[in-house]
N, C-alpha and C positions, 0 to 999 in steps of 0.2 A: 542065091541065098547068102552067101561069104560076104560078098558085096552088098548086099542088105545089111548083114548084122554089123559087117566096119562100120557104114556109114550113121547106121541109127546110134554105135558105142563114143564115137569118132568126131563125126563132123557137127558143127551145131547147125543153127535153123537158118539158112542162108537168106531168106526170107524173113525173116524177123532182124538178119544182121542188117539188109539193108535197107529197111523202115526203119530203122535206129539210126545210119549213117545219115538216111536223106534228111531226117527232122533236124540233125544238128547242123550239116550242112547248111538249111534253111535257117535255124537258129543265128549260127553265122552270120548271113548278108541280112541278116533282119536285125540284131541286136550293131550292125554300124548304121543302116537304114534310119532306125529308131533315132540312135543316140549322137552323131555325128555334130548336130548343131547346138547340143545339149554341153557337148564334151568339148567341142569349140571354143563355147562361152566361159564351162568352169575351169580347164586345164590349159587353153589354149593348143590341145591337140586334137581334132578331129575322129581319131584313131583310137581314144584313150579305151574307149569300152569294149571295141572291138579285139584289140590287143591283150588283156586280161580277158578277155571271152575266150581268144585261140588258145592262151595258157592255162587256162580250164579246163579247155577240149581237151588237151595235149595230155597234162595229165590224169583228168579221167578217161580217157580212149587208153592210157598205159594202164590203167589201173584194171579197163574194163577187160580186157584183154587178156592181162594175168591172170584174173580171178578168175576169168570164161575155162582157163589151162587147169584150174586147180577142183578136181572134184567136189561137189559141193556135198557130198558126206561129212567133207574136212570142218564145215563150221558148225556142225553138227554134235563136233568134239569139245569144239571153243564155245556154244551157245551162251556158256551161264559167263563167260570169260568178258565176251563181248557186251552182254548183257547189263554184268556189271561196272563195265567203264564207261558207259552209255549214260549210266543213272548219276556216276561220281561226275560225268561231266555236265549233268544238269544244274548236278548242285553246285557244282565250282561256278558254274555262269550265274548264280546267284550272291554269290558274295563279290562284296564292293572289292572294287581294284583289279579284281580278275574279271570280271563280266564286262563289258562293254552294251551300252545302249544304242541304239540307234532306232529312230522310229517312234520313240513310247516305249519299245521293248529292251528289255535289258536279256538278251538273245545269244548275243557273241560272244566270243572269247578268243583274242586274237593280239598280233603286235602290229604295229606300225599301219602297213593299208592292208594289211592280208589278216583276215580270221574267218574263222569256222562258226559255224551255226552247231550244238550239239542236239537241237531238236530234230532238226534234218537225223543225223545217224540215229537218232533212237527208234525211228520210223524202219530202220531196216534191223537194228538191233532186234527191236520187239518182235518183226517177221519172224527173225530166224528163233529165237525163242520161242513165241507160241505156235511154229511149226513141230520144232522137236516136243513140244508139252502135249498137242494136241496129238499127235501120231502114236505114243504114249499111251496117255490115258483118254481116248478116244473112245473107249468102250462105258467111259465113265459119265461122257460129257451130257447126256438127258440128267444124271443126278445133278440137281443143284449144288448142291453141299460138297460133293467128290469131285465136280469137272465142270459145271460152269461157274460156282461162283468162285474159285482160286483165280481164274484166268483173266476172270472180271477185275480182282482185286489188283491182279499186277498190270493192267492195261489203264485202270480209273488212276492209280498209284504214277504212274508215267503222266497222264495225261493232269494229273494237280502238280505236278513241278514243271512241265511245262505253262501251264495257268497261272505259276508263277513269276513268268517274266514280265509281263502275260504275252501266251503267241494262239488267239483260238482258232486260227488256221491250222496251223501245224496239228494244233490240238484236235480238230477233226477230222483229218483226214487221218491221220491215226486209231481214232478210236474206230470209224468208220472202215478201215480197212481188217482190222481187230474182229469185226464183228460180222464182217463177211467171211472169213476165214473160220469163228467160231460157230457161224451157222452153217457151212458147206460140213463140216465136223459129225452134223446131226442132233448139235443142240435143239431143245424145244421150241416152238413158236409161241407157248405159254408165258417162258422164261423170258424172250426178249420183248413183250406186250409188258411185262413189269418192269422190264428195265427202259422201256421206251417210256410209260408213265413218269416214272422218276427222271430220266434225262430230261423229257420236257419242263420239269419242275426246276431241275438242275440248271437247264439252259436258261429261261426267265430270269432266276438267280443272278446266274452271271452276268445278265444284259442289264438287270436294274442296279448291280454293283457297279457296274462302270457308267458313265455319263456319255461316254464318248461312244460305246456301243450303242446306246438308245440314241443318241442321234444316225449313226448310221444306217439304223434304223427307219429314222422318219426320214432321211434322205434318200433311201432306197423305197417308200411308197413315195414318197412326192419330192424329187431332188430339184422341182423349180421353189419350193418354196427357201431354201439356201442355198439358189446358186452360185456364190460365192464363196461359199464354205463349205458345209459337208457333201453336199451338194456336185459341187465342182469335178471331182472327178469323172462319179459316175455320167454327168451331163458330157464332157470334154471326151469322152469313151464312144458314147453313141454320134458323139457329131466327128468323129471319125470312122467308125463304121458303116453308119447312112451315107455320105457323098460316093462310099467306095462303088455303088453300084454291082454291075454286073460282074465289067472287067480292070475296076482301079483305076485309080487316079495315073497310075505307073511308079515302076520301083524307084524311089529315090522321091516324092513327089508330095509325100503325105504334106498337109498344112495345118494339122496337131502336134508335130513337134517341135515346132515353133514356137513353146514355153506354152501351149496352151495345156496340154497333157501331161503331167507334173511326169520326170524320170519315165519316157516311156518306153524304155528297151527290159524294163522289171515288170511287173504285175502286167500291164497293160500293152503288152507289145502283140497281143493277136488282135489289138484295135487297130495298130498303126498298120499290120496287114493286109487286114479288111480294106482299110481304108486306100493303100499302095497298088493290093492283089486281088480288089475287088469281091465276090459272092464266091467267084468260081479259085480264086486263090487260096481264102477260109474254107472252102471246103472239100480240097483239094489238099489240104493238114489235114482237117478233120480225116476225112479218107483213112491216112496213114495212121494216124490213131487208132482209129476204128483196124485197122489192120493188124497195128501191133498185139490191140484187145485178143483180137481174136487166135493170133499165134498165142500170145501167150498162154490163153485158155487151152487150147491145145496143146502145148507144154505140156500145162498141169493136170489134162487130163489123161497125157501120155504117160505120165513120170512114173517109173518104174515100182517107187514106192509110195506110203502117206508120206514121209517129211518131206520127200520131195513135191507131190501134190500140194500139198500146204503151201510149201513156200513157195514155190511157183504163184500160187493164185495168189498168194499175200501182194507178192509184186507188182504183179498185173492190176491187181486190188486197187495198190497204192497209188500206183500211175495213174487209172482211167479216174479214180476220184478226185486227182487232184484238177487231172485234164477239163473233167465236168464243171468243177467248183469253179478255175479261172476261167473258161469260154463263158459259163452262166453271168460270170462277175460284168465280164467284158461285157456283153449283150443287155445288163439290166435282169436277169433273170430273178436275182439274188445279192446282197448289200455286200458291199463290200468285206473281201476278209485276209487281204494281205500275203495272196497263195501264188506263186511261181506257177508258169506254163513247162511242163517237164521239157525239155533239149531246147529249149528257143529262151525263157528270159535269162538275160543278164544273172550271173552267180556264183561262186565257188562250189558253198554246201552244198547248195542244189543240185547243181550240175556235177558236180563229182559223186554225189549220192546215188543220183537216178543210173548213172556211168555204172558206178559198182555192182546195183541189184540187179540191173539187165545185163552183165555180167558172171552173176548168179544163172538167170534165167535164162541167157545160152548155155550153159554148161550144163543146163538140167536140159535141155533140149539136144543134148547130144545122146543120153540114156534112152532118150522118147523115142514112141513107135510112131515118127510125123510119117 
């Protein structure tokens, strides 16, 4: 029994630690795989991306690690703290000279080659925020007026300054993780049937304000009729995924990263996969995905309290929608939307984000009854 309660107060989920190690490790030989002849061409070092990918690892593994040691009651105390340096840092990424673009996006905020993405942390800022709000006032959350529409208003409120740069990745997987956490809660089914109404009103909006959006549009129902243009990617995607077959071309072998595949160690690195690691490689990731899903769920359905249930599922939230959003992208599923594969693409933000919050989510798995 002693030895029960140490371990369930103590140890975190050693099984969740090592689906976290093995995807990044995978991460690893896949983003030199990927980028090798890419980074050859632009820097003349072969190395270049793999190199800035281990000083990622390095410091989000220190980071994740910390945070795993630090009771996660503790941000519990910082939420509104966190919260709101999250927002000042949306808005500083909007004013000239401090923002940095890249992409069409005006995103970053950084010096020399190193910067931060603040859409990335507002995605764990707002977790741990609508974790403490909802746990709270959780008995409120069927009142419209009392508990769901506040929560609505600081999540739509995040989600239009991010639309300011514009980044509508970021921007849905956010709002989408928001609103699985705000339904697990006990909000009504009523409530999100209206607000589903008006998102769809919402999202058209968006798609006919931008140009670039409706094409990606019509290039995701028919990407031969621009194959050259919008087109391009998602075609350059599938004809690396299709050759992979069963069991791959073999690692080191893809013949899409040969400048046919724009940058493919970012967005598009579980094609060059496929395409290396064949049917049984893709889903042989997937697997550990699917693994992580399900500890994490566990987690949060162990966690000793709501904030911890909350934030836990927030998490987990985060990760599987983003996981689904970029394999869908990769395979054709869905038009393209500019979304990172969690522990495998090329990134800083990224990858020191997803580092932090499963970091969070072992340390709440060490309270849990796994």
């Amino acid at each position: 029994m002693l030895r029960r309660i140490f371990k369930n107060q103590y140890a975190p989920d050693y099984t969740l630690l090592a689906v976290i190690l093995s995807l990044l490790l995978i991460g690893i030989v896949m983003v030199y795989s990927s980028s090798f002849v890419w980074a050859e061409y632009k820097y003349a070092d072969s190395f270049y991306y793999v190199k800035r990918q281990l000083l990622f690892c390095s410091v989000g593994l220190i980071a994740m690690f910390f945070i795993m040691s630090v009771p996660y009651g503790t941000w519990k105390k910082y939420s509104k703290v966190i919260l709101l340096a999250c927002f000042l840092l949306l808005l500083a990424v909007l004013i000239p000279g401090i923002g940095m673009e890249r992409g069409g996006a005006q995103s970053w905020i950084g010096v020399g080659a190193f910067s931060v993405q603040p859409s990335e942390f507002m995605k764990l800022g707002l977790i741990i925020y609508l974790s403490v709000y909802l746990s709270v006032q959780q008995k409120y959350i069927t009142s419209f007026r009392k508990g769901f529409f506040p929560s609505l208003l600081l999540v739509f409120t995040a989600f239009g300054l991010i639309m300011l740069q514009p980044d509508l990745g970021t921007g849905v997987v956010l709002v989408l993780t928001c609103m699985v956490m705000i339904y697990s809660a006990g909000a009504r089914l009523s409530h999100f049937f209206g607000l589903g109404v008006l998102g769809i009103i919402g999202f058209l909006l968006l798609i006919i304000s931008a140009p670039y959006r409706i094409n990606r549009i019509t290039a995701f129902l028919n990407p031969w009729e621009d194959p050259l243009g919008d087109g391009f990617q998602i075609i350059q995607s599938l004809y690396a995924v299709g050759p992979g077959g069963l069991m791959g071309l073999g690692l080191g072998e893809s013949l899409q990263k040969y400048f046919y595949l724009p940058e493919p160690q970012n967005d598009f690195i579980f094609a060059i996969l496929g395409e290396e690691l064949g049917f049984l490689g893709g889903t042989f990731v997937i697997g550990l995905f699917m693994l992580l899903f399900w500890r994490g769920v566990k987690v949060a359905l162990e966690a000793p309290d709501a904030y911890g249930r909350f934030l836990a599922l927030g998490i987990v939230s985060m990760l599987t929608i983003q996981v689904m959003i970029n394999i869908s992208v990769v395979i054709g599923l869905i038009p393209v939307t500019g979304i990172t594969l969690p522990f495998l693409s090329y990134g800083g933000s990224s990858l020191t984000l997803t580092l932090c919050s499963v970091g969070i989510l072992l340390n709440i798995s060490k309270y849990s009854k796994l």
